[in-house]
C-alpha positions as CSV (number, residue, x, y, z in Angstrom):
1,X,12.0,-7.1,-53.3
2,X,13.0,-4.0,-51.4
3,X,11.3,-6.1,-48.1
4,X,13.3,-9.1,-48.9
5,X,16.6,-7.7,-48.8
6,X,15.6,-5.8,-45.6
7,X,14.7,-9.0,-44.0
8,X,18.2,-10.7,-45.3
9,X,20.7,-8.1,-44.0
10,X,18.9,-7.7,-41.0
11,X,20.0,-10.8,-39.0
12,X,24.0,-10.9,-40.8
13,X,24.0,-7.3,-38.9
14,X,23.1,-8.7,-35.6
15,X,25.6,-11.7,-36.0
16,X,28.0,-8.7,-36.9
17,X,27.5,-6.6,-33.4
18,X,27.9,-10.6,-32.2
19,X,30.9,-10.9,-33.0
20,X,32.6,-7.6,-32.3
21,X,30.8,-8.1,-28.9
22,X,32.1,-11.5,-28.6
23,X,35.5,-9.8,-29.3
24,X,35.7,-7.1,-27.0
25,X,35.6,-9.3,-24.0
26,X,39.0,-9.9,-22.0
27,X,38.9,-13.5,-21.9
28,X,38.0,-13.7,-26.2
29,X,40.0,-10.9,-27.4
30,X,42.2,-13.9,-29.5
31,X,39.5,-16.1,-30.5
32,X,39.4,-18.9,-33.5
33,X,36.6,-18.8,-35.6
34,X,35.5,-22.0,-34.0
35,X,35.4,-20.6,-30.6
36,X,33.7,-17.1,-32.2
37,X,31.1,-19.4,-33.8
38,X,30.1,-21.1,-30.9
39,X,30.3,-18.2,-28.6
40,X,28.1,-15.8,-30.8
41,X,25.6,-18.7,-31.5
42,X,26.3,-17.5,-35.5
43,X,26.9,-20.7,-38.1
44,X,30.0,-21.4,-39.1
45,X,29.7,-20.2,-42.5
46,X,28.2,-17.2,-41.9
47,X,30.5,-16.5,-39.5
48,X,33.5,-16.8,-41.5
49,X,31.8,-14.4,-44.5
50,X,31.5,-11.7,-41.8
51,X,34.8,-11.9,-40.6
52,X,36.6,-12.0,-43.7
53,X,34.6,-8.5,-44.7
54,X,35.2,-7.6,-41.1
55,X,38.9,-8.2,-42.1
56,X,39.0,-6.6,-45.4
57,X,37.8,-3.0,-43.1
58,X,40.5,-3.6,-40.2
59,X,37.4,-4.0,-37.9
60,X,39.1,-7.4,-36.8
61,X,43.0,-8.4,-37.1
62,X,43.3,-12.1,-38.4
63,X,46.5,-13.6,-37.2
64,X,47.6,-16.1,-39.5
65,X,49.8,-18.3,-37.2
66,X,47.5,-18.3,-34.6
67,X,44.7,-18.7,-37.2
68,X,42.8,-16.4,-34.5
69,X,40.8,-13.2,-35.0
70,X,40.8,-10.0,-32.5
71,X,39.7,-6.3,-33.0
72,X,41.0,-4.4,-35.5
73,X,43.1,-1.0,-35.9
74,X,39.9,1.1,-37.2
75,X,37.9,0.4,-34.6
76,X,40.3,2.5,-32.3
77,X,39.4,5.4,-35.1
78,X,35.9,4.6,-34.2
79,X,36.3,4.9,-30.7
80,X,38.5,7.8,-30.8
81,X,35.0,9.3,-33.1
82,X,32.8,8.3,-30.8
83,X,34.5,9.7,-27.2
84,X,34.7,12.9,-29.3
85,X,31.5,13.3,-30.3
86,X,29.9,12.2,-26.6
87,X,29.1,15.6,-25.3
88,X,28.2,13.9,-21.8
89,X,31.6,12.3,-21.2
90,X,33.3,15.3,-21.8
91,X,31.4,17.1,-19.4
92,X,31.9,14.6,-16.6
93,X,35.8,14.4,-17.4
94,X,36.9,16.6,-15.1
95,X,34.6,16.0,-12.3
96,X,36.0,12.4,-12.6
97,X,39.2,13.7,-12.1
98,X,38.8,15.9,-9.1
99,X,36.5,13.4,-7.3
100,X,39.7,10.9,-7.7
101,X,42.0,13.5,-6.7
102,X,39.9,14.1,-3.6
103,X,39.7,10.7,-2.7
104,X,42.8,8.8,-4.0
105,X,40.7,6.5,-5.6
106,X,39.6,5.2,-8.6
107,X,36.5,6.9,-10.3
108,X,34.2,5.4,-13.0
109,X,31.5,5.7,-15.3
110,X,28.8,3.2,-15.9
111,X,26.3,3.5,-18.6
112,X,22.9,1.2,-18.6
113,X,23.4,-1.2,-21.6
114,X,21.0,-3.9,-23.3
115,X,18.0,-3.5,-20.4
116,X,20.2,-6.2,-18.3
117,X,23.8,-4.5,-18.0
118,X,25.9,-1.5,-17.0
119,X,29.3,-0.7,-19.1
120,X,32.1,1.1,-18.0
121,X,32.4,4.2,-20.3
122,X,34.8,6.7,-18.4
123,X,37.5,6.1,-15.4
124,X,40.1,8.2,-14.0
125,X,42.9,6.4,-11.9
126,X,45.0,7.9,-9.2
127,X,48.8,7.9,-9.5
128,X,49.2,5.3,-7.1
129,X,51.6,2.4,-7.0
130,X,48.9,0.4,-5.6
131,X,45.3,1.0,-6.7
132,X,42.3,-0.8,-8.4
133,X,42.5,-0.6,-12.2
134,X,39.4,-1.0,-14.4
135,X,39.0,-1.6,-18.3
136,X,36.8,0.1,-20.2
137,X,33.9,-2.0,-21.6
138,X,33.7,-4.4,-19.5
139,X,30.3,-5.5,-18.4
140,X,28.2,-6.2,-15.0
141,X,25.1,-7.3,-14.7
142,X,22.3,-5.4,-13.0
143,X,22.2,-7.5,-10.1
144,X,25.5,-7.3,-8.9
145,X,27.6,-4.6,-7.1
146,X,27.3,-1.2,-5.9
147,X,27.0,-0.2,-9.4
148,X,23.6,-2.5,-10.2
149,X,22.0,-1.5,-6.7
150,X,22.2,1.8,-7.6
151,X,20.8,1.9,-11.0
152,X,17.8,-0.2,-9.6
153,X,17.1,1.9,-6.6
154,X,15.8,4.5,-8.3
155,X,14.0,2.8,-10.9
156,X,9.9,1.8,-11.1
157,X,9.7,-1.1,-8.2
158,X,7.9,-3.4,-10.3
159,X,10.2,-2.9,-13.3
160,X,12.8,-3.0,-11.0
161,X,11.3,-6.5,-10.0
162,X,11.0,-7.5,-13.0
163,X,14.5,-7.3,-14.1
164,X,15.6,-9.2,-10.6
165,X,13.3,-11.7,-11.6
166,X,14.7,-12.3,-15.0
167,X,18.4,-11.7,-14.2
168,X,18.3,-13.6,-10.7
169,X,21.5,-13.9,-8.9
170,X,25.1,-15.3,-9.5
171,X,27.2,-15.7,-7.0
172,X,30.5,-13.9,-7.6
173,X,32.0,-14.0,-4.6
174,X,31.0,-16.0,-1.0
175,X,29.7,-12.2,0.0
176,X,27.3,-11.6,-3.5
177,X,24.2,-11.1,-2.1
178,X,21.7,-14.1,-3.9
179,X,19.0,-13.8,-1.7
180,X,15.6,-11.5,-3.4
181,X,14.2,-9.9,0.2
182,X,17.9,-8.9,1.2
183,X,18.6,-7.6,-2.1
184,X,15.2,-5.8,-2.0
185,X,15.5,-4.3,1.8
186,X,19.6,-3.3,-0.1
187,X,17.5,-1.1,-2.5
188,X,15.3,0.6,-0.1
189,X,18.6,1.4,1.8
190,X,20.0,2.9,-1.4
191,X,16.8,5.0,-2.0
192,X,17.3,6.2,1.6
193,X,20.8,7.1,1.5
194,X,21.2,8.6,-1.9
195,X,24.5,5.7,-2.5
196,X,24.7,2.3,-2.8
197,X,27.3,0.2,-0.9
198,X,29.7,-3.3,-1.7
199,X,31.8,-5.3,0.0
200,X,33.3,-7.6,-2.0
201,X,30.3,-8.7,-3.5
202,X,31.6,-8.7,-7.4
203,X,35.7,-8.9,-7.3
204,X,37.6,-10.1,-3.8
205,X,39.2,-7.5,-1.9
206,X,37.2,-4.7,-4.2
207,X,34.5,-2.8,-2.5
208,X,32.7,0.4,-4.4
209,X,30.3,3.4,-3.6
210,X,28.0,4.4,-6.3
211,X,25.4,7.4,-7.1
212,X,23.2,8.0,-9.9
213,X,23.3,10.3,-12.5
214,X,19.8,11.7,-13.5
215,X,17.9,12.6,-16.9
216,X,15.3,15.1,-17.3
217,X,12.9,12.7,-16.8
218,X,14.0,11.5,-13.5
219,X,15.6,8.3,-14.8
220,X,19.0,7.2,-14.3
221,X,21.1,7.9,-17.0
222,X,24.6,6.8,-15.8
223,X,26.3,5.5,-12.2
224,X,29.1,7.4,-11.1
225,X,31.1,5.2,-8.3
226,X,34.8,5.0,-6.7
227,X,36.0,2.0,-6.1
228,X,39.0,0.7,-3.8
229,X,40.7,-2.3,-2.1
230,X,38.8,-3.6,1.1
231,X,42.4,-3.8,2.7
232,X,43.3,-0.3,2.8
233,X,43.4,0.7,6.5
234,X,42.4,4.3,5.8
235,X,39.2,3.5,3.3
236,X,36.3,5.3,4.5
237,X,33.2,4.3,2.5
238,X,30.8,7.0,4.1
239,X,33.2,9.4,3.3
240,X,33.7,8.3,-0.4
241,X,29.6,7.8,-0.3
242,X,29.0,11.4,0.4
243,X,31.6,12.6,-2.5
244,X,30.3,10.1,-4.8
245,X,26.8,11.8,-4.0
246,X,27.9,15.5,-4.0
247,X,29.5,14.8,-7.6
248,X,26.8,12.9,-9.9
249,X,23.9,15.9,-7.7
250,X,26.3,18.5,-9.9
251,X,26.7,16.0,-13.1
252,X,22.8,16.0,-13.0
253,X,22.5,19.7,-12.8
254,X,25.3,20.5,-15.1
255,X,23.8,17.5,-17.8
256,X,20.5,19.2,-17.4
257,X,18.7,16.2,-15.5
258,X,16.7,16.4,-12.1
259,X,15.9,13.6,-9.2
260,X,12.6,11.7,-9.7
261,X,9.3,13.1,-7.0
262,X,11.1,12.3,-3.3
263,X,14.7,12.0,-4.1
264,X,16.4,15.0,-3.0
């Protein structure tokens, strides 16, 4: 009996985390329950159980002359929890903020999510009138950016591989890189440098540096990176490289990790 119920609430949580997911992208933050069913692949029925419970906890806001759902107020009680009780965040905090200070730039976090993804968990802005501005949460996939290149430099080559092979390419922009040897030769550059490099290969006129953050165990653990317009006449990406470097070396030392066997 006890392995039956087990086996019953299993899947209704998934389509749960579905749906919250569903709803803390951008583009579906005011979503019908149409569009929520389709999107999360979750039956219609089912769908509309767990969102009227989802409802009844202010987890999700149903707006009745929209007839949409979005998130709801408690989940900013969650969050609030959950950035508290982070230890790691609030120990990179402040070098966020001196590293944007240094360079005029923004500075974020990236955290490895779901095997295929990086999340943004941290950012500090500068206080400029004109400057890239990121959202927290928002997704990219391994493949793509400064961000992905740096997080698969440094992994195992053939489980490196293996995620290329199963994430392949999209073309964000005409300068994403879609082709496997140049992407490949792009990671051994990374390894070599210590930072990875974009030029507009994820958002027009956005280019980013990014370094890794280590474990004890030599793995990455997060990506810290600054990012800025490509327009900008006094952007200096070595410059931002090797104080995107200098920054996640002391993160790693302060969080207790160390470089992997030839990474210095």
């Amino acid at each position: 009996m006890e392995m039956k119920k087990e086996r019953s609430e299993v899947p209704a949580l998934e389509a749960t985390i579905k749906i919250l997911e569903y709803l803390s992208r951008y583009h579906n933050r005011e979503s019908s329950l149409a569009d929520i069913s389709k999107g999360a692949d979750i039956n219609k029925s089912t769908c509309h159980r767990i969102l009227k419970v989802l409802e009844h906890h202010n987890y999700v806001f149903y707006n009745e002359d929209k007839k949409q759902y979005s998130l709801g107020s408690y989940l900013v009680v969650l969050g609030a929890r959950a950035t508290e009780f982070i230890d790691y965040l609030d120990i990179c905090k402040p070098h966020l903020v001196e590293l944007s200070k240094e360079t005029q730039q923004t500075v974020v976090l990236l955290e490895p999510i779901a095997n295929d993804k990086l999340m943004y968990v941290a950012k500090e802005e500068p206080s400029l009138p004109v400057r890239v501005t990121v959202s927290i949460g928002q997704r990219f996939p391994l493949t793509s950016a400064s961000f992905g290149k740096c997080y698969l430099a440094f992994m195992d080559e053939s489980k490196a591989d293996e995620i290329i092979r199963k994430s392949g390419f999209k073309p964000f922009t005409s300068k994403t890189i879609t082709n496997v040897e140049e992407f490949k030769q792009e990671l051994k550059n990374v390894k070599k440098k210590g930072y990875a490099e974009s030029y507009e290969e994820h958002t027009p006129g956005v280019c980013g540096v990014a370094a890794p953050i280590f474990n004890l165990n030599g793995e990455v653990k997060l990506v810290l990176s600054c990012v800025y317009l490509s327009n900008e006449p006094d952007a200096d990406a070595s410059f931002y490289g090797e104080k995107v470097l200098e920054v996640s070396r002391a993160i790693t030392k302060v969080l207790g990790g160390r470089p992997p066997i030839g990474v210095s």
